[in-house]
BAFI-3210 file (N, C-alpha, C; in Angstrom, 3 decimals, decimal comma, padded with zeros to 6 digits):
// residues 275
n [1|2|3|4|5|6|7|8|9|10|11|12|13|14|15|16|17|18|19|20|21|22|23|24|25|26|27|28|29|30|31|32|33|34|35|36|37|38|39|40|41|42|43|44|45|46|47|48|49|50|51|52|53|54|55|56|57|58|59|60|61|62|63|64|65|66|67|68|69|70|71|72|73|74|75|76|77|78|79|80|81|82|83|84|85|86|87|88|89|90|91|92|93|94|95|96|97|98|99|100|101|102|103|104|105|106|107|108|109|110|111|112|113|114|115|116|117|118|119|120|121|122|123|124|125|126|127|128|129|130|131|132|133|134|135|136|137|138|139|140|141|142|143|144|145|146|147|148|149|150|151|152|153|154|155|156|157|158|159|160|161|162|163|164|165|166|167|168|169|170|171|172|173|174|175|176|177|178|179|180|181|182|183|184|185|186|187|188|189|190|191|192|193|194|195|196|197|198|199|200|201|202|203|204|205|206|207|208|209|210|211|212|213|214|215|216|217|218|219|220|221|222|223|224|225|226|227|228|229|230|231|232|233|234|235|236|237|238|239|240|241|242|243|244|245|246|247|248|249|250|251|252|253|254|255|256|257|258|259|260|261|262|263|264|265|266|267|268|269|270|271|272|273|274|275]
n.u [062,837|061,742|059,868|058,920|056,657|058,078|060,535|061,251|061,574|062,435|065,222|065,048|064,303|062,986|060,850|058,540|055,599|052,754|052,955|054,637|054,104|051,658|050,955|053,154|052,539|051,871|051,313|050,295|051,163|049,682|047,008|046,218|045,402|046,010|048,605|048,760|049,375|051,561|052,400|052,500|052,909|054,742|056,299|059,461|060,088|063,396|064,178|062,094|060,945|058,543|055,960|054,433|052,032|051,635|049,458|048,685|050,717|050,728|052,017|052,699|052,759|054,688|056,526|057,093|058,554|060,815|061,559|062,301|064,325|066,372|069,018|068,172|067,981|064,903|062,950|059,469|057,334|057,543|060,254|061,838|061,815|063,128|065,847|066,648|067,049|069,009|071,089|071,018|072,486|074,774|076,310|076,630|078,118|080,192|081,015|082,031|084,344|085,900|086,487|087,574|090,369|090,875|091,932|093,472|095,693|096,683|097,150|099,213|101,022|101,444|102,864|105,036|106,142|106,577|108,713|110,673|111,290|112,199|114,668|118,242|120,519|123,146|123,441|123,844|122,566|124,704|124,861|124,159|126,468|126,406|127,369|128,922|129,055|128,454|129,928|128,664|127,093|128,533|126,762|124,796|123,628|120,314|118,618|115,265|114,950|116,034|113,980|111,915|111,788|112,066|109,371|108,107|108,441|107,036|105,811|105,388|107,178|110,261|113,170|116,454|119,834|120,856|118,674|116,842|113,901|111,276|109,052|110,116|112,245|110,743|108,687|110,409|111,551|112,013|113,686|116,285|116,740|119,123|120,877|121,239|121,710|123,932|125,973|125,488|126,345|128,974|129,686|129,563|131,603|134,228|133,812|132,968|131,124|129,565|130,485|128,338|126,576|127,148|126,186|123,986|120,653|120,109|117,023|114,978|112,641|109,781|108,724|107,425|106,081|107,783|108,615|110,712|112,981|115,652|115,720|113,365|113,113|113,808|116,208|116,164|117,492|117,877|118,968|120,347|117,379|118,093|120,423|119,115|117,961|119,672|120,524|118,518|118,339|120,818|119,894|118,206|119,180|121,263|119,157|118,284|120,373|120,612|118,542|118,466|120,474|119,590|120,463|119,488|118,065|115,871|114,694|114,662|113,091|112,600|112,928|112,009|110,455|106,899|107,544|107,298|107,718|105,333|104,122|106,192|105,785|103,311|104,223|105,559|103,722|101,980|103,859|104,497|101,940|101,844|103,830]
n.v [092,465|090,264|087,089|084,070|081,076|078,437|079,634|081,355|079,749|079,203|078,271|079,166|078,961|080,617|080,905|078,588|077,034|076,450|074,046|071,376|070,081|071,840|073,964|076,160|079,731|083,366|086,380|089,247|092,163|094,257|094,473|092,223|089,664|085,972|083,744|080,849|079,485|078,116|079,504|082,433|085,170|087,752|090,774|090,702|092,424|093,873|094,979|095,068|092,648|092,106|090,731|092,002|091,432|092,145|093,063|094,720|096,675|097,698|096,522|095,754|092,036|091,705|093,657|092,196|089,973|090,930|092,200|089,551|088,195|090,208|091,057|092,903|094,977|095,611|098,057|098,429|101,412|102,392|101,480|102,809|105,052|105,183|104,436|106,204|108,419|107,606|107,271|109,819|110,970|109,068|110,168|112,881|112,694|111,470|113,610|115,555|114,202|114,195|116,501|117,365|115,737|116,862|119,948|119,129|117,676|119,963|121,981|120,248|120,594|123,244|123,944|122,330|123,697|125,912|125,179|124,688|126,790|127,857|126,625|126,318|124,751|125,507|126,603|125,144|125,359|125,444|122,977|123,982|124,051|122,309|122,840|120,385|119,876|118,572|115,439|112,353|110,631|107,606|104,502|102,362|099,537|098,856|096,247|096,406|097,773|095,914|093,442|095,066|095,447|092,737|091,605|093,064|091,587|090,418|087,451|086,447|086,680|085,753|084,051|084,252|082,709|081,500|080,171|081,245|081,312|083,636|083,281|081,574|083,182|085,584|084,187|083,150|085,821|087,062|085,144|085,257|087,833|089,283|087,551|088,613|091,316|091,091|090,232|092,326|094,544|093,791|093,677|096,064|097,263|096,033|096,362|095,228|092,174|088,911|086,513|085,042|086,570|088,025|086,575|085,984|084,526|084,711|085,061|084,757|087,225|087,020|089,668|091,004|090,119|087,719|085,315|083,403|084,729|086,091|089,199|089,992|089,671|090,091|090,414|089,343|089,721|087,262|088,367|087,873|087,612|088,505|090,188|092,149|093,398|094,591|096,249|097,989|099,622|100,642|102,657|103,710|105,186|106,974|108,278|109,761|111,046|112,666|114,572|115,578|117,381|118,783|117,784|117,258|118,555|120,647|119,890|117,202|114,820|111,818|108,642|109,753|110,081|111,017|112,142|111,761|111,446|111,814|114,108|116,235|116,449|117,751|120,098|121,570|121,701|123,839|125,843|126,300|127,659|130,285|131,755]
n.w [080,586|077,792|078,162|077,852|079,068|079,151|079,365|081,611|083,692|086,839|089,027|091,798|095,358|096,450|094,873|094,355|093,927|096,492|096,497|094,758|092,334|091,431|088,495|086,980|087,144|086,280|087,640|086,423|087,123|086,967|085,782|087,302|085,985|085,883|084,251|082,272|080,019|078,099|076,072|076,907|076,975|078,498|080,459|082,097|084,798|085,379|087,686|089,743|089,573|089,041|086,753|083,530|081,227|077,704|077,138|079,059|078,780|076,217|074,214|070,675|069,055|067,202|068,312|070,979|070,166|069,315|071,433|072,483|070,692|072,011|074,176|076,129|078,677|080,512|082,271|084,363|084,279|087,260|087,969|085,859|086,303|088,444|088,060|085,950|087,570|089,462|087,372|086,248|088,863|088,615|086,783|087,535|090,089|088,331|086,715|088,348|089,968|087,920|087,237|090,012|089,954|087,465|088,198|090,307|088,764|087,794|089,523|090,651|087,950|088,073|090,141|090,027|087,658|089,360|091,115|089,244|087,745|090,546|091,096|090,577|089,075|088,977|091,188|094,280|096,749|100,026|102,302|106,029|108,345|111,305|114,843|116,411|119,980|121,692|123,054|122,217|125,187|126,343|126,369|128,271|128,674|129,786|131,669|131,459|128,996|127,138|128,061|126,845|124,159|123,219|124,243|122,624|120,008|117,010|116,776|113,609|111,976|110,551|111,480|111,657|110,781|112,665|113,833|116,156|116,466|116,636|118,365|120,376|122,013|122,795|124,731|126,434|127,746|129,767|131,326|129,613|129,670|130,807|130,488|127,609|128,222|129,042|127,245|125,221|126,202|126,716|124,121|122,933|124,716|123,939|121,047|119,206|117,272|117,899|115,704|113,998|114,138|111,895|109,714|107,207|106,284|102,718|100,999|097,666|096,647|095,117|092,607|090,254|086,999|084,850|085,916|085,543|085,246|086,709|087,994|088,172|091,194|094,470|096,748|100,026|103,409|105,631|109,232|112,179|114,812|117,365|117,219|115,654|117,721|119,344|117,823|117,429|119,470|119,506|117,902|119,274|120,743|119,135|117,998|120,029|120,860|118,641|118,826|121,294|121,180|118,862|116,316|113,654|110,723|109,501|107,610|107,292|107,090|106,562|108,013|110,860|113,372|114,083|111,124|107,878|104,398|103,658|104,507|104,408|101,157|101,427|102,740|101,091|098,575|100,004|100,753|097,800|097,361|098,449|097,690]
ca.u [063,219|060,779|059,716|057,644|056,592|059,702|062,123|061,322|061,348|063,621|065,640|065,305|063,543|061,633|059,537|058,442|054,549|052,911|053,165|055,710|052,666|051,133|051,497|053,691|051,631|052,511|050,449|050,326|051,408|048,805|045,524|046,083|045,277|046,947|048,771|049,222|049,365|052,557|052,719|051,779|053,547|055,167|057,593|059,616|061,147|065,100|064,224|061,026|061,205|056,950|056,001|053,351|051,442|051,931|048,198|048,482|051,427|050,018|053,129|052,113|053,335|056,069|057,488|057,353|058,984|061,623|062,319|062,939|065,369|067,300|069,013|068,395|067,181|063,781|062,078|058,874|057,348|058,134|061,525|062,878|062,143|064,423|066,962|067,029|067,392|070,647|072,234|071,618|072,931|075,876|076,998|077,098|079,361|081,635|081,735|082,640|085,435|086,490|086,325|088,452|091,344|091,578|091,861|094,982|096,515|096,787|098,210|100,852|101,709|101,689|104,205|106,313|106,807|107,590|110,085|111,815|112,218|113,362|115,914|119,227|121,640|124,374|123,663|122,641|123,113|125,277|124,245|124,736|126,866|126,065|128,317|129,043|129,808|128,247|129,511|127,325|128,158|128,732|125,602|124,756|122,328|119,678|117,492|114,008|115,100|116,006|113,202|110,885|112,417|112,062|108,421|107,598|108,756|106,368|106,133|105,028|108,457|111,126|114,306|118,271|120,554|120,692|117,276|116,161|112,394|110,491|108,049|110,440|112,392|109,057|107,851|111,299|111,521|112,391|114,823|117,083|117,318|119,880|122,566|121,252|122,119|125,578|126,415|125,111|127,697|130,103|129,944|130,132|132,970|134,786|133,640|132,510|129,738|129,860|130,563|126,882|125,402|127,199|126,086|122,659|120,597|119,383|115,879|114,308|111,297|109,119|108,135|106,042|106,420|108,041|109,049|112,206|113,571|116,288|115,601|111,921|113,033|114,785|117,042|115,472|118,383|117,436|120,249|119,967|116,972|119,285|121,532|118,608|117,279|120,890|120,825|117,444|118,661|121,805|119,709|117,408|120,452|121,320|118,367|117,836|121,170|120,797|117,118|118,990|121,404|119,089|121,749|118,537|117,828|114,155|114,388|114,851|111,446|112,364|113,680|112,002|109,111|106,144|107,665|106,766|107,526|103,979|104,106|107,084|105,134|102,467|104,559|105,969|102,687|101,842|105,071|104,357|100,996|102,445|104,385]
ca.v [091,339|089,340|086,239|083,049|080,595|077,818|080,605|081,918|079,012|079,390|077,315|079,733|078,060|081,450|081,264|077,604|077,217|075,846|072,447|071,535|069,439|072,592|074,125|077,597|080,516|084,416|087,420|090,529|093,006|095,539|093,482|090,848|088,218|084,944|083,107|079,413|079,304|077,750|080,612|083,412|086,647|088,566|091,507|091,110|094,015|093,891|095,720|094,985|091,561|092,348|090,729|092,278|091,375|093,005|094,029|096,001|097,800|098,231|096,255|094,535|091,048|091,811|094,368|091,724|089,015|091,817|092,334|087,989|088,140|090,645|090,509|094,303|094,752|096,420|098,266|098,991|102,773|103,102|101,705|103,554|106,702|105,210|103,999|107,133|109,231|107,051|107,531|111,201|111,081|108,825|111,273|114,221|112,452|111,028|114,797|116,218|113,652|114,515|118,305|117,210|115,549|118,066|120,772|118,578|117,924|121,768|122,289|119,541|120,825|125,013|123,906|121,959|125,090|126,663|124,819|124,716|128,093|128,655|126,067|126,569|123,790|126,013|127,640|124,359|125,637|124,512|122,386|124,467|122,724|122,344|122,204|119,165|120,525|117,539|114,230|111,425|109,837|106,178|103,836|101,706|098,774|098,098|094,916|096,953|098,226|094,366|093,198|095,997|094,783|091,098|091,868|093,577|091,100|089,622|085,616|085,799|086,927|084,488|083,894|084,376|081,701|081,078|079,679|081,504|081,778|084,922|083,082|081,165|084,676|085,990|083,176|083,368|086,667|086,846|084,450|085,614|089,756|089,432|087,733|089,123|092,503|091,320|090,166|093,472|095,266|093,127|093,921|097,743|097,701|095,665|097,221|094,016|091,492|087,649|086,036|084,342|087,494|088,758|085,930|086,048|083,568|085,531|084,651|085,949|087,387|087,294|091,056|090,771|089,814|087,020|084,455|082,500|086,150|086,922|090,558|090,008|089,214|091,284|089,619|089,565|088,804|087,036|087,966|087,378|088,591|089,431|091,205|093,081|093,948|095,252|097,555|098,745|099,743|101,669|103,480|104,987|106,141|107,355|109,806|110,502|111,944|114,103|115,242|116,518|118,061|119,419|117,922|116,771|119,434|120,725|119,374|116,082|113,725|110,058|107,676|110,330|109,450|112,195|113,150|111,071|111,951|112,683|116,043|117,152|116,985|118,600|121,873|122,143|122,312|124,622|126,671|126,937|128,536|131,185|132,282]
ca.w [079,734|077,636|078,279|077,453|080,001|079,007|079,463|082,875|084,631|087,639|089,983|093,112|096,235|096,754|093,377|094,212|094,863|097,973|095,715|093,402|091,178|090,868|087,426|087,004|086,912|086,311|087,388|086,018|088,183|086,436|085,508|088,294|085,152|086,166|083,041|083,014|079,253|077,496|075,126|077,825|076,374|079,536|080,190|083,935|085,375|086,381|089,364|091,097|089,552|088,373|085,596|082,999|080,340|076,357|076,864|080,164|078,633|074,925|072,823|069,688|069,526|066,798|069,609|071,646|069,435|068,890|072,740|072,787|070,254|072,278|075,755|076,542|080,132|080,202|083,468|084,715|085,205|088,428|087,999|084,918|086,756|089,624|087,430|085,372|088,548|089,543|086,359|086,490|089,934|088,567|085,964|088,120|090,534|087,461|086,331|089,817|090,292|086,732|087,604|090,907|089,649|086,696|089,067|091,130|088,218|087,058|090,576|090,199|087,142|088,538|091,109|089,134|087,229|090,498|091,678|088,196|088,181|091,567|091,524|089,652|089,424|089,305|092,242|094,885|098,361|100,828|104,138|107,092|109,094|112,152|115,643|117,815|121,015|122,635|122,369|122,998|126,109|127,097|126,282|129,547|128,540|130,648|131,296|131,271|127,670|126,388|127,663|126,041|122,754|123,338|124,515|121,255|119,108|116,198|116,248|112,549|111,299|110,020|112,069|111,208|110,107|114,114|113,912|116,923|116,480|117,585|119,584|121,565|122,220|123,412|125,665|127,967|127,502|130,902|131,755|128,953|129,175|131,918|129,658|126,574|128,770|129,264|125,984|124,640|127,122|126,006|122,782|123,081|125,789|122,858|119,512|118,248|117,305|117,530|114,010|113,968|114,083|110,819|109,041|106,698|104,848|102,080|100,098|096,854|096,864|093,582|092,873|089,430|085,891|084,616|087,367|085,152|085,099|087,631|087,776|088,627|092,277|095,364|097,950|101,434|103,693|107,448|110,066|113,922|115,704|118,847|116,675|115,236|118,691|119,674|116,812|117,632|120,487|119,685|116,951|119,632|121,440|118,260|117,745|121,102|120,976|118,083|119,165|122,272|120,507|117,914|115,332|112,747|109,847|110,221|106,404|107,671|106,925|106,272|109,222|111,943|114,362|113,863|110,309|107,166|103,120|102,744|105,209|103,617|100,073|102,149|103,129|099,640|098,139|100,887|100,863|096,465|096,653|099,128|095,955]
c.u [061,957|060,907|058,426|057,935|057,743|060,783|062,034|060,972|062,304|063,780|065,695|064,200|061,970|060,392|058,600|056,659|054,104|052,896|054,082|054,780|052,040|051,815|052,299|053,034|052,750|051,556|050,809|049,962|049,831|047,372|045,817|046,044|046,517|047,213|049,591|049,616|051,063|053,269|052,372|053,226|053,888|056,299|058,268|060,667|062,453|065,263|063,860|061,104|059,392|056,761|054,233|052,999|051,584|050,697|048,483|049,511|051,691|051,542|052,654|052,998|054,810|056,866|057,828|058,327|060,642|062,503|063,193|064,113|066,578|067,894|069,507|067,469|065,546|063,050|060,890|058,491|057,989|059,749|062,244|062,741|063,291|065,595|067,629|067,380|068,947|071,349|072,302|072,622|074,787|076,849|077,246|078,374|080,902|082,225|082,386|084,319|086,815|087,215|087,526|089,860|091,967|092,413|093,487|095,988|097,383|097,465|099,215|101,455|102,386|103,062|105,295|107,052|107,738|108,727|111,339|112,358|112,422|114,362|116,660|120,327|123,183|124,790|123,216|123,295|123,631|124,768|124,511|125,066|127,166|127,131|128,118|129,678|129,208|128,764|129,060|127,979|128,170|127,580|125,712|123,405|121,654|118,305|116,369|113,825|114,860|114,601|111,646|110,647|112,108|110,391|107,609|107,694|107,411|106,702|105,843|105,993|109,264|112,530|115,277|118,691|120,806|119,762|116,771|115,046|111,926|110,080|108,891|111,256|111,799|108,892|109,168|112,328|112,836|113,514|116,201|117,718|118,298|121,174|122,460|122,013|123,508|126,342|126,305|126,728|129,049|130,781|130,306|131,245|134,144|134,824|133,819|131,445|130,674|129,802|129,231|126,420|126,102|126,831|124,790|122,285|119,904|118,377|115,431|113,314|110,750|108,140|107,374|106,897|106,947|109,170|110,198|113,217|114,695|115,997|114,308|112,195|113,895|115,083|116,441|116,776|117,879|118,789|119,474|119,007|118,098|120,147|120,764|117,895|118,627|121,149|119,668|117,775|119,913|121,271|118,705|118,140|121,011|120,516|118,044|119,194|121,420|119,363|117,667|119,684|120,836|120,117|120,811|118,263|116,591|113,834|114,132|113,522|111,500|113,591|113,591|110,585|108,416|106,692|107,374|107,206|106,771|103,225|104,932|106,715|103,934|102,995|105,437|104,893|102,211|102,723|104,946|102,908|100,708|102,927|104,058]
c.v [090,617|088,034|085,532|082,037|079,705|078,289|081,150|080,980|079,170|078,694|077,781|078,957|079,115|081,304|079,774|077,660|076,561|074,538|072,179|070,575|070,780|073,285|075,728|078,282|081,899|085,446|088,515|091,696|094,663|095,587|092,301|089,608|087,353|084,170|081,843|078,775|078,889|079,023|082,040|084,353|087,828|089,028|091,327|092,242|093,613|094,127|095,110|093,346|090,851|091,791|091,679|091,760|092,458|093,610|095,432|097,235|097,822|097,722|095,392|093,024|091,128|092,814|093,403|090,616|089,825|091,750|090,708|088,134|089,321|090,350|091,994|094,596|095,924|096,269|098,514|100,499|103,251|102,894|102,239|104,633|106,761|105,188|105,341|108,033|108,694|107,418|108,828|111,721|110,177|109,256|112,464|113,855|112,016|112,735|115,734|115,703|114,026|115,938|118,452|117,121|116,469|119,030|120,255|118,484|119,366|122,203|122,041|120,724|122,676|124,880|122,993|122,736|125,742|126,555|124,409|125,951|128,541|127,804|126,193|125,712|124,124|126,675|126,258|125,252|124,815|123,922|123,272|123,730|122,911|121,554|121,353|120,135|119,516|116,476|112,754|110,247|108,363|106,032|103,243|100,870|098,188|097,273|095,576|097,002|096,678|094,284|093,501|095,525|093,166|090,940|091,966|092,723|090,149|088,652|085,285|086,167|085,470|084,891|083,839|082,541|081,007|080,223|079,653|081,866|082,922|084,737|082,239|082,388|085,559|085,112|083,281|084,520|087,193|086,418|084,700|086,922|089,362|088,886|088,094|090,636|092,836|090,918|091,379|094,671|094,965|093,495|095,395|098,130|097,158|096,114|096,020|093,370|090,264|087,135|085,749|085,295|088,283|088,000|086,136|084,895|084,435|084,488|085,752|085,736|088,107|088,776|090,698|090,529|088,486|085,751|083,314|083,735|086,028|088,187|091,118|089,714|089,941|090,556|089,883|088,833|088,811|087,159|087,889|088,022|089,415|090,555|092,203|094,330|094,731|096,541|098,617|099,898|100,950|102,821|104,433|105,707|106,937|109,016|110,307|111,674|113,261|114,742|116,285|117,859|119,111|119,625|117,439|118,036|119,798|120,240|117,917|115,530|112,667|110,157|108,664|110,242|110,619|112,485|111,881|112,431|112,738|114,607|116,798|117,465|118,038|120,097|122,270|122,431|123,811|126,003|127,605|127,812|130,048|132,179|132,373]
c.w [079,275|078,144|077,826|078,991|080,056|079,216|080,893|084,217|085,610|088,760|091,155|093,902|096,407|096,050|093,357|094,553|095,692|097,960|094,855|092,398|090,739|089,607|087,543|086,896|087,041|086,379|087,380|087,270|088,093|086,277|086,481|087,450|085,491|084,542|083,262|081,372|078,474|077,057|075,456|077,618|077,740|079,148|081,945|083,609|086,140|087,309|090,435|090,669|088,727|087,119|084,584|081,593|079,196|076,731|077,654|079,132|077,191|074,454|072,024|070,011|068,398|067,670|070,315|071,272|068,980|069,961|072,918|071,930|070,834|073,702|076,332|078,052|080,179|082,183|083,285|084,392|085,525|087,979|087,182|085,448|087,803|088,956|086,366|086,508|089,254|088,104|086,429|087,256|089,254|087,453|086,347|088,829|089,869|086,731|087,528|089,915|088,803|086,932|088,503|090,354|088,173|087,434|090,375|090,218|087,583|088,308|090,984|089,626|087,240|089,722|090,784|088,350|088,134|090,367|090,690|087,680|089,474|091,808|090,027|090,076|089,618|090,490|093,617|096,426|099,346|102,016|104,914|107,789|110,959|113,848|116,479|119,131|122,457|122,593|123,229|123,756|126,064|127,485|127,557|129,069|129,463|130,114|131,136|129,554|126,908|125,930|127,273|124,980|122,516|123,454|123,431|120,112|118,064|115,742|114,725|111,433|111,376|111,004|110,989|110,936|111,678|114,309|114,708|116,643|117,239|118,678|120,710|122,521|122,905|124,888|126,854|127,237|128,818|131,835|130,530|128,969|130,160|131,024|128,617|126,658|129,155|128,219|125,358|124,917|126,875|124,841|122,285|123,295|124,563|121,613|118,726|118,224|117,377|116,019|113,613|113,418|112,772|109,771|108,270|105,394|103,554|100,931|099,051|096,905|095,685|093,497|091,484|088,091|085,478|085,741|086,678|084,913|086,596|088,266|088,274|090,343|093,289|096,402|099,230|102,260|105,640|108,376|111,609|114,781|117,138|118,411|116,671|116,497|119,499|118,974|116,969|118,408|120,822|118,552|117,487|120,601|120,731|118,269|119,006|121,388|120,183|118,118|120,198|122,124|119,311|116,669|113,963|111,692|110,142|108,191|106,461|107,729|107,386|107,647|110,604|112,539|114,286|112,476|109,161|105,452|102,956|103,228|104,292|102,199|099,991|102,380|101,919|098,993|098,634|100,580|098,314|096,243|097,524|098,432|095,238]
res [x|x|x|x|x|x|x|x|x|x|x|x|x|x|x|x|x|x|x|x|x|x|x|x|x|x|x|x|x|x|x|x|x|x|x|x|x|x|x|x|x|x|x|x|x|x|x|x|x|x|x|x|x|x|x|x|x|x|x|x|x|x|x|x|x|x|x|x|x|x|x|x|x|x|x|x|x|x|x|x|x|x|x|x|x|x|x|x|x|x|x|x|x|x|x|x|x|x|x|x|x|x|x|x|x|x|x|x|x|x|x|x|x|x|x|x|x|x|x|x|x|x|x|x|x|x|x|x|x|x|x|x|x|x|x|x|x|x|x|x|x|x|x|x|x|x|x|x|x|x|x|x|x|x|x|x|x|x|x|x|x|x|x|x|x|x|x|x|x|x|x|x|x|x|x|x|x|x|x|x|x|x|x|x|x|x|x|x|x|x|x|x|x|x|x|x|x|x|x|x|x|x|x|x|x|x|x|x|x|x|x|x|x|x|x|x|x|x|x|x|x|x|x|x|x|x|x|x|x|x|x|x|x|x|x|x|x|x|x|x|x|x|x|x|x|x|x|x|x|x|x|x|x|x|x|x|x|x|x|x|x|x|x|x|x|x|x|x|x|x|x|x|x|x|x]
***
């Protein structure tokens, strides 16, 4: 960047000298010449921060009067060889990554083919259906389990229409699993819930766009921790029963512990370049 002495004055503490009476000075990184002159004709470097003199580095003064009227960053030497060696360096990596995602997309798009010709809507195949010959016995809730559940619970969640708090839930953890354990039992041996616990306050929650919109927002509804920790509860009795049973599909991904969407997009990819 050019400069004149009025223009490169700067408010940093570092650049200050061992007086603040003393006058500004600028030396040439190249000829050592110190310049104290008003009208003292320097180039600094973006990099190293060096300033030099038009002489050292041979620019007339209309070059130089050329560079002031612009605000184009100007290096050094040394540093345009650095700075040119990063850009080289940051055009190989923008053509690599270019190269990459070409190369994914073309594989999308090869197995999207696939799987549009091997599936035929007229033909979908049926489920195999698979026999019960077990059935799943009589739950038995125990206190350990509760207060596993009660244990686990995150104080920075919002409570039910109950307005049992997490953290108090938590804190007598203890002194509660024992009738939480017989209410639970209760509720089984019966084939019911308490009214409370079917109740919900529901909140909207602003997803994006225009916020006087309806439509911009998705119902969040709070019902009864206890309830929710009851349900937990019969839902790992649930899969533990059809794990046993081996009543799960081996297609089966979502809502299974170890299995996830992103495998199952994983062994379809997999499974199309097989073919």
């Amino acid at each position: 960047m050019a400069l004149t002495r009025k223009s490169s004055i700067t408010s940093s503490k570092s650049s200050l000298r061992t007086s603040q009476d003393e006058d500004e000075a600028w030396t040439c990184a190249k000829c050592t010449k110190i310049f104290k002159e008003s009208d003292a004709q320097l180039m600094e470097c973006q990099r190293c921060k060096e300033h030099f003199c038009i002489t050292c580095l041979k620019k007339t003064k209309a070059k130089y009067s050329m560079l002031c009227k612009t605000d184009a960053m100007w290096f050094c030497g040394k540093c345009r060889i650095v700075m040119e060696q990063h850009a080289v360096t940051d055009i190989e990596i923008e053509r690599r990554c270019k190269q990459i995602m070409e190369n994914f997309e073309e594989r999308i798009t090869s197995l999207e083919k696939t799987v549009d010709n091997k599936c035929d809507e007229d033909r979908v195949p049926t489920p195999n259906q698979v026999p019960v010959t077990t059935e799943m016995p009589k739950q038995k809730i125990k206190e350990e389990v509760v207060l596993k559940h009660l244990s686990a619970l995150k104080i920075d969640k919002s409570p039910g229409m109950d307005k049992l708090h997490l953290r108090l839930l938590k804190e007598i953890a203890e002194s509660i699993t024992k009738p939480l354990c017989i209410i639970f039992s209760q509720s089984l041996e019966n084939k019911t819930v308490p009214n409370d616990w079917k109740n919900a306050m529901i909140s909207a929650i602003f997803k994006k766009g225009n916020k006087s919109l309806a439509k911009n927002y998705r119902p969040v509804s709070l019902t009864s921790v206890v309830c929710k920790i009851m349900e937990k509860m019969m839902r790992e009795f649930i899969i533990e029963h059809m794990k046993t049973n081996n009543l799960f599909s081996k297609k089966q991904y979502g809502f299974i512990a170890g299995r996830t969407t992103g495998l199952q997009l994983l062994e379809v990819m997999i499974s199309g370049q097989r073919h």
